[in-house]
Each structure stands twice: as C-alpha cells, then as structure tokens.
mmCIF file of the protein (N, C-alpha, C, O) and its ligand, coordinates in Angstrom:
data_MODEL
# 
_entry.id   MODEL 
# 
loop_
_entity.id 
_entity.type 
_entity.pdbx_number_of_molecules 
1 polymer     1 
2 non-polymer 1 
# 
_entity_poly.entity_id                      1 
_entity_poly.type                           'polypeptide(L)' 
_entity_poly.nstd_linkage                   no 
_entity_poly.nstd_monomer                   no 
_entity_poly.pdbx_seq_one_letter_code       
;(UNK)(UNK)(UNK)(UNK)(UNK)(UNK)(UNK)(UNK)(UNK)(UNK)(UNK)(UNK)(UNK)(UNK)(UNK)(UNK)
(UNK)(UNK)(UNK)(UNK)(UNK)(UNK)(UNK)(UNK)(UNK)(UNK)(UNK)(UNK)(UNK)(UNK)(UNK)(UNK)
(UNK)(UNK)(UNK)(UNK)(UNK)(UNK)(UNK)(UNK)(UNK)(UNK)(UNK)(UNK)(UNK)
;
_entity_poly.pdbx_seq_one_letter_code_can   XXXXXXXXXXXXXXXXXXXXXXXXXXXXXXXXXXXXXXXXXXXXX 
_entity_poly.pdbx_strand_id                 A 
# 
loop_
_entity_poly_seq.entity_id 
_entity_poly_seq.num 
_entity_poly_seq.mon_id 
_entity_poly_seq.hetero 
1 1  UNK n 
1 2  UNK n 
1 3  UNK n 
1 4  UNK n 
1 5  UNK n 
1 6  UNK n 
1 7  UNK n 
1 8  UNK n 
1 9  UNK n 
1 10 UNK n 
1 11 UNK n 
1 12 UNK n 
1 13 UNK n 
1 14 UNK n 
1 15 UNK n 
1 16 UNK n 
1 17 UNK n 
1 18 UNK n 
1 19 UNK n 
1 20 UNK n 
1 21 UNK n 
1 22 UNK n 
1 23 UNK n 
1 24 UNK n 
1 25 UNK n 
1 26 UNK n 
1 27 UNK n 
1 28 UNK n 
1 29 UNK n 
1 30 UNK n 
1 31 UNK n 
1 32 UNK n 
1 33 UNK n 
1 34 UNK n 
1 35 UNK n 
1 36 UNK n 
1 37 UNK n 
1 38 UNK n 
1 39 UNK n 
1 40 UNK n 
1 41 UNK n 
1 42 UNK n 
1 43 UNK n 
1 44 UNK n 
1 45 UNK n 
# 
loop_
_struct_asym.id 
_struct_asym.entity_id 
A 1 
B 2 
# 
loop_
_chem_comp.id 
_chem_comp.type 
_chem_comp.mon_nstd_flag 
UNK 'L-peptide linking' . 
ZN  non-polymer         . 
# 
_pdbx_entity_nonpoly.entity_id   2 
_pdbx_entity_nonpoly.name        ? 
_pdbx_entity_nonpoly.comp_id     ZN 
# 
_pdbx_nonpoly_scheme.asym_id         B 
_pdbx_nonpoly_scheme.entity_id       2 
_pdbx_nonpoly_scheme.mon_id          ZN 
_pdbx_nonpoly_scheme.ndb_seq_num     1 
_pdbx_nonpoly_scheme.pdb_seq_num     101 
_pdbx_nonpoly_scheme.auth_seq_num    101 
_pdbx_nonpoly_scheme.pdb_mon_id      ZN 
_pdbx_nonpoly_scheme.auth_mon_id     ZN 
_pdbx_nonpoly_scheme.pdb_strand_id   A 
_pdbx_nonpoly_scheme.pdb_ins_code    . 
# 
loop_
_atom_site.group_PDB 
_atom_site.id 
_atom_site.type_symbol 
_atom_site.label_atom_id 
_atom_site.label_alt_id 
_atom_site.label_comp_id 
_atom_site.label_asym_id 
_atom_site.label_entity_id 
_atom_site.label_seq_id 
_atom_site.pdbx_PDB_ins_code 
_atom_site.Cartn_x 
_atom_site.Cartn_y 
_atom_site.Cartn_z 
_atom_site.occupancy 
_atom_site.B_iso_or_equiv 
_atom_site.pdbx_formal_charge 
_atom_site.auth_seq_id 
_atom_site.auth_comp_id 
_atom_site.auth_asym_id 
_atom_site.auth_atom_id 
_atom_site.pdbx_PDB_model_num 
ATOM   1   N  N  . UNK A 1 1  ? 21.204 71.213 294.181 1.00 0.00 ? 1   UNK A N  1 
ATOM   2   C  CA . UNK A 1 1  ? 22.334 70.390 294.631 1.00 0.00 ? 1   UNK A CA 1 
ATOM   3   C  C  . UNK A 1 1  ? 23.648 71.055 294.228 1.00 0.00 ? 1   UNK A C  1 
ATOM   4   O  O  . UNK A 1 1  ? 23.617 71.729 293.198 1.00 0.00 ? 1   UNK A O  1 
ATOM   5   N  N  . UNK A 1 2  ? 24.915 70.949 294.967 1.00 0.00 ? 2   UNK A N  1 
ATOM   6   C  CA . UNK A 1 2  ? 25.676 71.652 294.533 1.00 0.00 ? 2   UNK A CA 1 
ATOM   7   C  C  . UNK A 1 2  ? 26.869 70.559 295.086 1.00 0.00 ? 2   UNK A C  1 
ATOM   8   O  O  . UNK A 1 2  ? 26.715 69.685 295.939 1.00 0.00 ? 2   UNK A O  1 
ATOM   9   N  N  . UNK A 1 3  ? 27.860 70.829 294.475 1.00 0.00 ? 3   UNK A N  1 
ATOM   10  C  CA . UNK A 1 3  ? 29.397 70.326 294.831 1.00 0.00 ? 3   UNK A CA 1 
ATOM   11  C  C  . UNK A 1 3  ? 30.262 71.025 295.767 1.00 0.00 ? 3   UNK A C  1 
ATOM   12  O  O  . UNK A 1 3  ? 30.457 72.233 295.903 1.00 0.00 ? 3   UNK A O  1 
ATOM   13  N  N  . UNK A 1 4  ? 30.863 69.769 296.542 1.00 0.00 ? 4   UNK A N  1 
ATOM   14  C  CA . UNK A 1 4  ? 31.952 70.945 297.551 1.00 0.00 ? 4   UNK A CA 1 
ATOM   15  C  C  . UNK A 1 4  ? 33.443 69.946 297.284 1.00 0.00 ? 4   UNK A C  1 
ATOM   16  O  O  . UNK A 1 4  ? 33.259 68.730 297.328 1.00 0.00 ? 4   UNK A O  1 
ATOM   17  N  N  . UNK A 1 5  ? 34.484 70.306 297.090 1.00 0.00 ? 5   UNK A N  1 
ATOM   18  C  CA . UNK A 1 5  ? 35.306 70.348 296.659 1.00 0.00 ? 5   UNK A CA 1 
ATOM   19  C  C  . UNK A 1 5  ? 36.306 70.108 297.760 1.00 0.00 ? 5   UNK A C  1 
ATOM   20  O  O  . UNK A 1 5  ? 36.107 71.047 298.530 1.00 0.00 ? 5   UNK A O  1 
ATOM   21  N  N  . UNK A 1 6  ? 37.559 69.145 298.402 1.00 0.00 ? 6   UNK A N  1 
ATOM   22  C  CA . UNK A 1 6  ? 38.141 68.931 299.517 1.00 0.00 ? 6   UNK A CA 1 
ATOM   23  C  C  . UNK A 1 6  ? 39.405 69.903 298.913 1.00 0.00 ? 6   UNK A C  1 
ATOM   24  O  O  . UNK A 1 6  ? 39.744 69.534 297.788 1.00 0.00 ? 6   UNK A O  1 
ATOM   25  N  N  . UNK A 1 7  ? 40.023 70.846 299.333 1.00 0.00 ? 7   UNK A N  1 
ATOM   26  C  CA . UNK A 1 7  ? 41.073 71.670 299.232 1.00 0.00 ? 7   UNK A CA 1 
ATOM   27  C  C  . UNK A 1 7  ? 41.988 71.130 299.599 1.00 0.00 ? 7   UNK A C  1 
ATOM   28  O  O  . UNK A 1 7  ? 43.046 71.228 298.978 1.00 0.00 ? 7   UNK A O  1 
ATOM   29  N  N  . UNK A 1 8  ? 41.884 70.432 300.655 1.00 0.00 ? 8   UNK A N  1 
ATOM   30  C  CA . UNK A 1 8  ? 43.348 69.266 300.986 1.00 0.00 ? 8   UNK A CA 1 
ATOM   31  C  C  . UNK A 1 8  ? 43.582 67.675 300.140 1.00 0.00 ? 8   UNK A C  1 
ATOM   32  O  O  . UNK A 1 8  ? 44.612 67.004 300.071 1.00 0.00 ? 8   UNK A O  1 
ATOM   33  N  N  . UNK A 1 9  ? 42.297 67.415 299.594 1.00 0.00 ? 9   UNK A N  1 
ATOM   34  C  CA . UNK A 1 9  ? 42.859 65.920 299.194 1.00 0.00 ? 9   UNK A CA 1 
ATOM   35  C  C  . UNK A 1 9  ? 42.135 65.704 297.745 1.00 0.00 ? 9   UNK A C  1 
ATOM   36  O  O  . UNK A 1 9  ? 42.213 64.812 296.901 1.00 0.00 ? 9   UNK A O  1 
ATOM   37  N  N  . UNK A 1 10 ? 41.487 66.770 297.824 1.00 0.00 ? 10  UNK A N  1 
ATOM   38  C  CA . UNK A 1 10 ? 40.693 67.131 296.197 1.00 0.00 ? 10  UNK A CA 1 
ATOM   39  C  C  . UNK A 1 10 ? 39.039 65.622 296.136 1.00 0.00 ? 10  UNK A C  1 
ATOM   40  O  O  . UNK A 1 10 ? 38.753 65.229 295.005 1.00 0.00 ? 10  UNK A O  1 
ATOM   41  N  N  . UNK A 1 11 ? 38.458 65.195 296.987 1.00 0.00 ? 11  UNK A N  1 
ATOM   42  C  CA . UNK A 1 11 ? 37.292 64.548 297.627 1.00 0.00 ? 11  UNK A CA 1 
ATOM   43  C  C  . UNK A 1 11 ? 36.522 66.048 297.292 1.00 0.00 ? 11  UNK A C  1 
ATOM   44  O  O  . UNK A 1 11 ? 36.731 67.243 297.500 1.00 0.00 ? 11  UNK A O  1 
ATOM   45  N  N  . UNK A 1 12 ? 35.289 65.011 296.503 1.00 0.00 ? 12  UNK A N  1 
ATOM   46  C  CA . UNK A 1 12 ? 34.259 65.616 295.885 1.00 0.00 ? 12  UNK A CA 1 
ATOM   47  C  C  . UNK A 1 12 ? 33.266 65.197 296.848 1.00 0.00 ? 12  UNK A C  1 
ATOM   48  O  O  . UNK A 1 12 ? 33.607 64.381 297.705 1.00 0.00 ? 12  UNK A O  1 
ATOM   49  N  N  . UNK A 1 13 ? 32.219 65.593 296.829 1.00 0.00 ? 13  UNK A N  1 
ATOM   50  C  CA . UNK A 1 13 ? 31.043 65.185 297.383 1.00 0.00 ? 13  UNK A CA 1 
ATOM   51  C  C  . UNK A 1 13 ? 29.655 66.324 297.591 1.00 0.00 ? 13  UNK A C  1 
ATOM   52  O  O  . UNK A 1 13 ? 29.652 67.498 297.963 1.00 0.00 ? 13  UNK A O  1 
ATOM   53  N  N  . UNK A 1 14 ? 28.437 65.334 297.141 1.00 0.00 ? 14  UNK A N  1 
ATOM   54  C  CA . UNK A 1 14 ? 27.390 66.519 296.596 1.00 0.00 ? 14  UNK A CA 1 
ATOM   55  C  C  . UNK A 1 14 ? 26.808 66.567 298.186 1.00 0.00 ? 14  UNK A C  1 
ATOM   56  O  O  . UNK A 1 14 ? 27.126 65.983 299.221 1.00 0.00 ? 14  UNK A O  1 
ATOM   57  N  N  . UNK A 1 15 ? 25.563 67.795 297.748 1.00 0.00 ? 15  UNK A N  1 
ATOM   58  C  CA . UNK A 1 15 ? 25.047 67.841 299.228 1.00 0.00 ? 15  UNK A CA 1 
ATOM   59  C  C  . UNK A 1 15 ? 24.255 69.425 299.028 1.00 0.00 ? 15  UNK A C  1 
ATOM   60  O  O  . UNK A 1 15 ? 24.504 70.140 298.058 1.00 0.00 ? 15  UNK A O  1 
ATOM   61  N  N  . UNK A 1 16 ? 23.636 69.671 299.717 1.00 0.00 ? 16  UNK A N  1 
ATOM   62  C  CA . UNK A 1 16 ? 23.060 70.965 299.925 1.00 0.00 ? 16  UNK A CA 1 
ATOM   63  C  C  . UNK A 1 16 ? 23.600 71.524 300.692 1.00 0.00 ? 16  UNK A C  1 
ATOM   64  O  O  . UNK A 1 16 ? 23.656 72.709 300.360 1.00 0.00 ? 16  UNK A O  1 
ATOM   65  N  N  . UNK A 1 17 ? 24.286 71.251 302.026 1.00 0.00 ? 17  UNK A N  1 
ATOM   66  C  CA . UNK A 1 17 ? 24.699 71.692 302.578 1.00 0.00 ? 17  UNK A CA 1 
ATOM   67  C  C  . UNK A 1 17 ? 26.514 71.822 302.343 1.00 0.00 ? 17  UNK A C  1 
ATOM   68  O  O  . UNK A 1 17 ? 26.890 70.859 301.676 1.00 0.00 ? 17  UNK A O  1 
ATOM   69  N  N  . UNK A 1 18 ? 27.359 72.505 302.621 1.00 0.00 ? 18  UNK A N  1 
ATOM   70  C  CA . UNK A 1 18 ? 28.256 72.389 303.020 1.00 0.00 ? 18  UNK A CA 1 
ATOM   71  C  C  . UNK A 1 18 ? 28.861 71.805 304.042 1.00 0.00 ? 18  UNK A C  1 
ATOM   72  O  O  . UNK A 1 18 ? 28.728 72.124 305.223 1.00 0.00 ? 18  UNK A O  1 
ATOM   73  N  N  . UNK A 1 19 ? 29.699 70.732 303.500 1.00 0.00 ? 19  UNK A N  1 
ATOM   74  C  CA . UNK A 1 19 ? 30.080 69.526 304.687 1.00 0.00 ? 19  UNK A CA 1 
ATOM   75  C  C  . UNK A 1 19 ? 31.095 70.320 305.614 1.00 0.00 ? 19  UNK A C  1 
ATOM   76  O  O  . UNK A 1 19 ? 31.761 71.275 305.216 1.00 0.00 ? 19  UNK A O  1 
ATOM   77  N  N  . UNK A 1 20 ? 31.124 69.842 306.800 1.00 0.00 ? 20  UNK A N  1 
ATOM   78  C  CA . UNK A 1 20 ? 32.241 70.673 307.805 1.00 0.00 ? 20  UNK A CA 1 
ATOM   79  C  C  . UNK A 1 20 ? 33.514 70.098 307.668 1.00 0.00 ? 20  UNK A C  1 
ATOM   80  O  O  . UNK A 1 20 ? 34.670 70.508 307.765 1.00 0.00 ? 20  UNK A O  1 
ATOM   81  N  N  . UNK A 1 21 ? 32.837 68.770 307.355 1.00 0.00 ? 21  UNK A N  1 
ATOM   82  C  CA . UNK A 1 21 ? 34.766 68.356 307.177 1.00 0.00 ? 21  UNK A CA 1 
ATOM   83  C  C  . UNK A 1 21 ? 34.724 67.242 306.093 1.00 0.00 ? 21  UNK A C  1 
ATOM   84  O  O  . UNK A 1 21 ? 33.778 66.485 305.878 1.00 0.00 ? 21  UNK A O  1 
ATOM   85  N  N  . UNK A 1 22 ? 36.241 67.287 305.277 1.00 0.00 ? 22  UNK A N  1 
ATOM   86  C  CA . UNK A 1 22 ? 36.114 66.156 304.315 1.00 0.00 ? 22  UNK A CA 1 
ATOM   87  C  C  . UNK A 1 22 ? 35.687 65.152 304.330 1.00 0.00 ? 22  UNK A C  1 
ATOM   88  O  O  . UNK A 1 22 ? 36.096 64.773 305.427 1.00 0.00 ? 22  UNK A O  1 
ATOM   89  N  N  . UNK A 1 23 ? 35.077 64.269 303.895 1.00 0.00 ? 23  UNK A N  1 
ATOM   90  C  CA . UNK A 1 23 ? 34.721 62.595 303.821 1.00 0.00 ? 23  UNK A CA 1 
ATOM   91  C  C  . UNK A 1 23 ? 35.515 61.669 303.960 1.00 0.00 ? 23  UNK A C  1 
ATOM   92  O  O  . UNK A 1 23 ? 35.416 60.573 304.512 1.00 0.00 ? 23  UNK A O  1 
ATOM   93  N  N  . UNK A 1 24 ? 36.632 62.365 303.215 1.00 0.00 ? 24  UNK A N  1 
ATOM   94  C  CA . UNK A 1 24 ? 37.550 61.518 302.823 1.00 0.00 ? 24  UNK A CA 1 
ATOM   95  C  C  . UNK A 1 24 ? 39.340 61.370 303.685 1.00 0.00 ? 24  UNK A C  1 
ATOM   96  O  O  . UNK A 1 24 ? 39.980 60.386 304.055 1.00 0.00 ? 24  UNK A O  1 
ATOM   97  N  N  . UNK A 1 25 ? 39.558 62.496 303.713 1.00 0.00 ? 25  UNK A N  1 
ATOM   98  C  CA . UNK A 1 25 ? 40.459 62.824 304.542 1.00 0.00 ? 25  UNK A CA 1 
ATOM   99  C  C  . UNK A 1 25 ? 40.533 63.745 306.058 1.00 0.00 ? 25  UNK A C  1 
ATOM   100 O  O  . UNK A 1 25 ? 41.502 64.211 306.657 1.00 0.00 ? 25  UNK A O  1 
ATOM   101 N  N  . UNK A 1 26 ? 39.006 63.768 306.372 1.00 0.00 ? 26  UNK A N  1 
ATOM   102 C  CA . UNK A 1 26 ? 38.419 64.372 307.960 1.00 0.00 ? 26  UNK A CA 1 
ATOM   103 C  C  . UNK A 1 26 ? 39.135 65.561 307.988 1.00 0.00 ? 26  UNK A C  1 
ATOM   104 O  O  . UNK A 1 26 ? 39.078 66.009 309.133 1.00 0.00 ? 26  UNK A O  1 
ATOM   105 N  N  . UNK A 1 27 ? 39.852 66.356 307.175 1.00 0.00 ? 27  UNK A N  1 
ATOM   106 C  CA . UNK A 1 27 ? 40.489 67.928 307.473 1.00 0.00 ? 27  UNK A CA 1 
ATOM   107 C  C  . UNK A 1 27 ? 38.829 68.801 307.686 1.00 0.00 ? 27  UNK A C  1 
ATOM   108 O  O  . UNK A 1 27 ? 37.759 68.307 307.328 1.00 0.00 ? 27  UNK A O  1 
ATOM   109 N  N  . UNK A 1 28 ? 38.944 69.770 308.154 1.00 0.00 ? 28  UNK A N  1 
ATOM   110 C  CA . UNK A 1 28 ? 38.011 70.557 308.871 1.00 0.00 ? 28  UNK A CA 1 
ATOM   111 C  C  . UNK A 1 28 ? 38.007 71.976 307.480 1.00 0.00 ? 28  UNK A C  1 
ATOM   112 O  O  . UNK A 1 28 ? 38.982 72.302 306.802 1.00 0.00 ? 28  UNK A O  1 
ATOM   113 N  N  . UNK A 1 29 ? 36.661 72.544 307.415 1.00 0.00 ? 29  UNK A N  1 
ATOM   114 C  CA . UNK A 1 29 ? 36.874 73.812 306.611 1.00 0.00 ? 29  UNK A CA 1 
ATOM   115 C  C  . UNK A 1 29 ? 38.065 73.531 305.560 1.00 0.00 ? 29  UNK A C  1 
ATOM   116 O  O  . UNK A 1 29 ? 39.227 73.868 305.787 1.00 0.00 ? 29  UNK A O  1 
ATOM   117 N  N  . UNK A 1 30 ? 37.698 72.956 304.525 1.00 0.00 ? 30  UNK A N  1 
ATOM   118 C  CA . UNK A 1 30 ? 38.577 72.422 303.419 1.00 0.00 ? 30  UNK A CA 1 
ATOM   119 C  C  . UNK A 1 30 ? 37.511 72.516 302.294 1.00 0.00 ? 30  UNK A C  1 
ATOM   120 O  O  . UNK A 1 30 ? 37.923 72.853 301.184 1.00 0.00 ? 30  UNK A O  1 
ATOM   121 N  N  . UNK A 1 31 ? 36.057 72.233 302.467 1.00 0.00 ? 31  UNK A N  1 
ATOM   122 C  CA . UNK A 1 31 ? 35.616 71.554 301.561 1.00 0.00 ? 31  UNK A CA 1 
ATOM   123 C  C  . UNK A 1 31 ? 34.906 73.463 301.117 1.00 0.00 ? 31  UNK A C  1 
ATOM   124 O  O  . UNK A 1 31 ? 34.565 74.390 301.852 1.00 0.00 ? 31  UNK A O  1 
ATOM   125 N  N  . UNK A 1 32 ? 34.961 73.296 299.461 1.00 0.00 ? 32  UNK A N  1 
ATOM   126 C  CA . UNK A 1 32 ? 34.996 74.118 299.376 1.00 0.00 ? 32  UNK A CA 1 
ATOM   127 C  C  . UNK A 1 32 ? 33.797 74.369 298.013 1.00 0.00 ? 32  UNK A C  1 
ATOM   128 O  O  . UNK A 1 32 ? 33.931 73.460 297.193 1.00 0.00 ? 32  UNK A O  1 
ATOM   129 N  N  . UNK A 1 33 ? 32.740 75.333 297.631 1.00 0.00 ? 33  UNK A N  1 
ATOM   130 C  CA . UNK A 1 33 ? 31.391 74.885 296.806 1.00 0.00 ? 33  UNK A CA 1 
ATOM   131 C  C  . UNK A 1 33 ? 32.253 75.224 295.361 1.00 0.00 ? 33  UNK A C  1 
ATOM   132 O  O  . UNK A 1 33 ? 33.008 76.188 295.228 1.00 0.00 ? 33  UNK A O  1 
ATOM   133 N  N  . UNK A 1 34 ? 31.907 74.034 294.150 1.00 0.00 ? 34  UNK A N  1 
ATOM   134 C  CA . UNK A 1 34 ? 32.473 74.480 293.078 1.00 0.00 ? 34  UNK A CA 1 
ATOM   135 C  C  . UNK A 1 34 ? 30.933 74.745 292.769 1.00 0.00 ? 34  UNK A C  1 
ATOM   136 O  O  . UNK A 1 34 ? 29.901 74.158 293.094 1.00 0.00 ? 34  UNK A O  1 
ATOM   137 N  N  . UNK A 1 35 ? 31.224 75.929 291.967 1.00 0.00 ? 35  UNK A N  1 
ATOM   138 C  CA . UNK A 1 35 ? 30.024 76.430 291.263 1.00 0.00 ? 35  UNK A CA 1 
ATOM   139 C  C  . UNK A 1 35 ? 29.578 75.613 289.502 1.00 0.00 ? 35  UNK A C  1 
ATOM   140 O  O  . UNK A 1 35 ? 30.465 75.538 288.652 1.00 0.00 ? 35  UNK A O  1 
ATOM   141 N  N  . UNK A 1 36 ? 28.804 75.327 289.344 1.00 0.00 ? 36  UNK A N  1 
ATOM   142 C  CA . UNK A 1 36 ? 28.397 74.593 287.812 1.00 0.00 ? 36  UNK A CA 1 
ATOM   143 C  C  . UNK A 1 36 ? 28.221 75.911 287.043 1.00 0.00 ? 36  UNK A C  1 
ATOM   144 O  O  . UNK A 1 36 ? 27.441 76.840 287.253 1.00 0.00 ? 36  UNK A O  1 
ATOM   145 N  N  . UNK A 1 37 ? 29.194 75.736 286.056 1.00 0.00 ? 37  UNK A N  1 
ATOM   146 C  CA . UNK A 1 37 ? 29.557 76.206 284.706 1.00 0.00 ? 37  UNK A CA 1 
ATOM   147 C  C  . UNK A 1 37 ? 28.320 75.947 284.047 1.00 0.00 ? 37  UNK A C  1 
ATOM   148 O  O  . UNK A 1 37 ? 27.547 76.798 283.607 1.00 0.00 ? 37  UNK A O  1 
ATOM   149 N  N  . UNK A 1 38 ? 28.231 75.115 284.023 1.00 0.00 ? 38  UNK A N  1 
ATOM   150 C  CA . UNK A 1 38 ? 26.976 74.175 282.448 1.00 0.00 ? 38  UNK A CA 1 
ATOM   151 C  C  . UNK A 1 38 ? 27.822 73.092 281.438 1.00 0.00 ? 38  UNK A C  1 
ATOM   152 O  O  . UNK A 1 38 ? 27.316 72.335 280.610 1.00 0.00 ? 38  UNK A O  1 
ATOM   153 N  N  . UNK A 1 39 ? 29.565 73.285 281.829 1.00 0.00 ? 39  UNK A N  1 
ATOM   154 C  CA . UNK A 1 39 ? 30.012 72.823 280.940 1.00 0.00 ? 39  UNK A CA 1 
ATOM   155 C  C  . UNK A 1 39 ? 31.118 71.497 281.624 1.00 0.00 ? 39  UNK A C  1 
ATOM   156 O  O  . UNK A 1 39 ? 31.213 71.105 282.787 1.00 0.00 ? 39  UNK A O  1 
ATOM   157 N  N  . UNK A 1 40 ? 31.499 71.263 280.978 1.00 0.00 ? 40  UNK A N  1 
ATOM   158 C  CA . UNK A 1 40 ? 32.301 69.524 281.409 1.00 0.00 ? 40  UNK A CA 1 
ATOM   159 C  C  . UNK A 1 40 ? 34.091 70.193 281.897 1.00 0.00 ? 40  UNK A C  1 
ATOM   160 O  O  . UNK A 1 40 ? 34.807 69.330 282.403 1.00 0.00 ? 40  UNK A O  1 
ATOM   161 N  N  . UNK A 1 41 ? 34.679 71.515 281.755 1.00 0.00 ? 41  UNK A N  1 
ATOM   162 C  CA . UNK A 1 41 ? 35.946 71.995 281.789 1.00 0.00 ? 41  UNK A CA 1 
ATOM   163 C  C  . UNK A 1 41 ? 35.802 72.149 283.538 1.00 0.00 ? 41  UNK A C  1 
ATOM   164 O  O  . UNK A 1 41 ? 34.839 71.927 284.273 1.00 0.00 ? 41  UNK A O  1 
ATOM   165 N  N  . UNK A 1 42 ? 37.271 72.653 283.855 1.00 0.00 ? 42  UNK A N  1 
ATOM   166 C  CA . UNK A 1 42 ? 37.162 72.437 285.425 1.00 0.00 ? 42  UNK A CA 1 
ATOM   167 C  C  . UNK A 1 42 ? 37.275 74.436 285.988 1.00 0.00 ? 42  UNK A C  1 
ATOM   168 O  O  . UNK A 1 42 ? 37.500 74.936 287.090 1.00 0.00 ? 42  UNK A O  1 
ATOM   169 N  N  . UNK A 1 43 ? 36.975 75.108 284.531 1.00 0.00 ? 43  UNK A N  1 
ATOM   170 C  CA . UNK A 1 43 ? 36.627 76.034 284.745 1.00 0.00 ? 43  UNK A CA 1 
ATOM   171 C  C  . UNK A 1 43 ? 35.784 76.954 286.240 1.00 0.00 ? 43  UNK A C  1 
ATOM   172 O  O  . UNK A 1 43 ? 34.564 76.886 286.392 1.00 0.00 ? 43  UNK A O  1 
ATOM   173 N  N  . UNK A 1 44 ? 36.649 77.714 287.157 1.00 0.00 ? 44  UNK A N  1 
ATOM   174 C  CA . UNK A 1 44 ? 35.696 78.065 288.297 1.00 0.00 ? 44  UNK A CA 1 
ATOM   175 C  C  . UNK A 1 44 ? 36.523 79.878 288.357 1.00 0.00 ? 44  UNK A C  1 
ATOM   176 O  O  . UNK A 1 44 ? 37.595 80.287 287.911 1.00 0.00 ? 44  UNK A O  1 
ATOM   177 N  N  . UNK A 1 45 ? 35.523 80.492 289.044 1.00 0.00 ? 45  UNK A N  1 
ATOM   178 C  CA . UNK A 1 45 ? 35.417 81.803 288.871 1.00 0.00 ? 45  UNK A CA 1 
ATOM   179 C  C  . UNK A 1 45 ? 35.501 82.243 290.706 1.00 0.00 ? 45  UNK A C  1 
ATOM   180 O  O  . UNK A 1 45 ? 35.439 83.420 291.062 1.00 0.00 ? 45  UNK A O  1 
HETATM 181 ZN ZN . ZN  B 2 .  ? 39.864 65.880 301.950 1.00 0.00 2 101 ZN  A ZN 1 
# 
C-alpha cells in the first residue's frame, strides 16, 4: 500500500494504484507517491 499525496490541495489518500486525479479537489496529475521513511517526520527524498 502506498500514499499519494495531492500537490495542489495537499489530500492524502492510500491506494495501490496511483489516483488520476485528486479526491478532494478533482485537479488531474497532482497526486503524487510519498514514499514511507519508517518514521513519523515528513521527511521525502
Ligand atoms: Zn487536491
């Protein structure tokens, strides 16, 4: 399972797939995979 991340309105949402468009605010190619650290910081690489 992984996280994708809304670049326009900051809408989280899990999924295997990569969503095409936000959930939350319907922008298109926004949502973006945060990768898991292991740790609780908002640390991304
Ligand atoms: Zn959004």
């Amino acid at each position: 399972m992984a996280t994708f991340k809304c670049d326009s309105c900051g809408a989280t949402k899990e999924g295997r797939c990569k969503p095409k468009k936000c959930p939350e605010c319907g922008e298109q190619n926004t949502m973006k995979k945060e990768e898991a650290c292991g740790c609780s910081c908002s640390c991304k690489s």
